[in-house]
C-alpha positions in Angstrom: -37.5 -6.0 -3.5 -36.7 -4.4 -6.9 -38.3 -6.3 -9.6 -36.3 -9.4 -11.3 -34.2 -8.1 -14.9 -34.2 -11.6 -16.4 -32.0 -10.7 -19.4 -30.0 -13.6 -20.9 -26.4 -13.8 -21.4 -24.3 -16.0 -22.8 -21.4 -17.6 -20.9 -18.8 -19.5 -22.1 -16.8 -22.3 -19.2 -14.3 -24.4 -19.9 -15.7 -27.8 -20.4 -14.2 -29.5 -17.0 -15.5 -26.3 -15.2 -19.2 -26.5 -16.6 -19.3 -30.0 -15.8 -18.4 -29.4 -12.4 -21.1 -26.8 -12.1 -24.1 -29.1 -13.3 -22.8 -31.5 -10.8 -23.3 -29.0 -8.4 -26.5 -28.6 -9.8 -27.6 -31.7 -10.0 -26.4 -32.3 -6.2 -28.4 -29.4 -4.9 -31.4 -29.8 -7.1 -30.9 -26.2 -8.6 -30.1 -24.7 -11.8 -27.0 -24.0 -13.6 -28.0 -20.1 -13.3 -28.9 -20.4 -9.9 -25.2 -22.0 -8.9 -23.4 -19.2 -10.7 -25.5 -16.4 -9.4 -24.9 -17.9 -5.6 -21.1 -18.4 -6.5 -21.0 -14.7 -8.1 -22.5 -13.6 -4.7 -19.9 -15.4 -2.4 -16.5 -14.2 -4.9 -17.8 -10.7 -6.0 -15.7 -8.8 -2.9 -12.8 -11.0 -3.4 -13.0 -10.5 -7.5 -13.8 -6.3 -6.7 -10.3 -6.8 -5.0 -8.0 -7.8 -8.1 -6.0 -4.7 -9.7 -7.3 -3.8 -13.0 -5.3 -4.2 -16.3 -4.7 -0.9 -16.2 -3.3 -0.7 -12.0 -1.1 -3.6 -13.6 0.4 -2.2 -16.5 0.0 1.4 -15.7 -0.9 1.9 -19.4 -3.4 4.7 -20.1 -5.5 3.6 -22.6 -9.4 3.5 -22.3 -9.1 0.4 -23.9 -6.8 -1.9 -23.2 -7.8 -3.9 -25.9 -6.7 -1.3 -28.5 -3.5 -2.2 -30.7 -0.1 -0.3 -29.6 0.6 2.3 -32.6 
């Protein structure tokens, strides 16, 4: 197995949301990271299955945070 990259990240839930997680957590004895990383694993085909901004809007941009001229 490749070895663990234990960068940290900071994510940002909306409060109802994070409490549900540490619930979750708390239920299943496991760590807030550990919860998101199983939930990432079960939703990543679904989430790899939403159009991007740019399938949406059929703008061209690289960015499609950049300002309209």
């Amino acid at each position: 197995m490749a070895g663990t990259d234990k960068r940290k990240q900071s994510l940002y839930f909306p409060e109802e949301m994070l409490k549900e997680i540490q619930e979750e957590a708390n239920r299943q004895d496991r760590s807030l990271s550990w919860v998101v990383q199983q939930a990432w694993k079960i939703a990543r085909d679904r989430i790899k299955s939403f159009p991007a901004v740019n399938d949406v809007t059929g703008d061209e941009r690289t960015d499609p945070r950049e300002e309209r001229p």
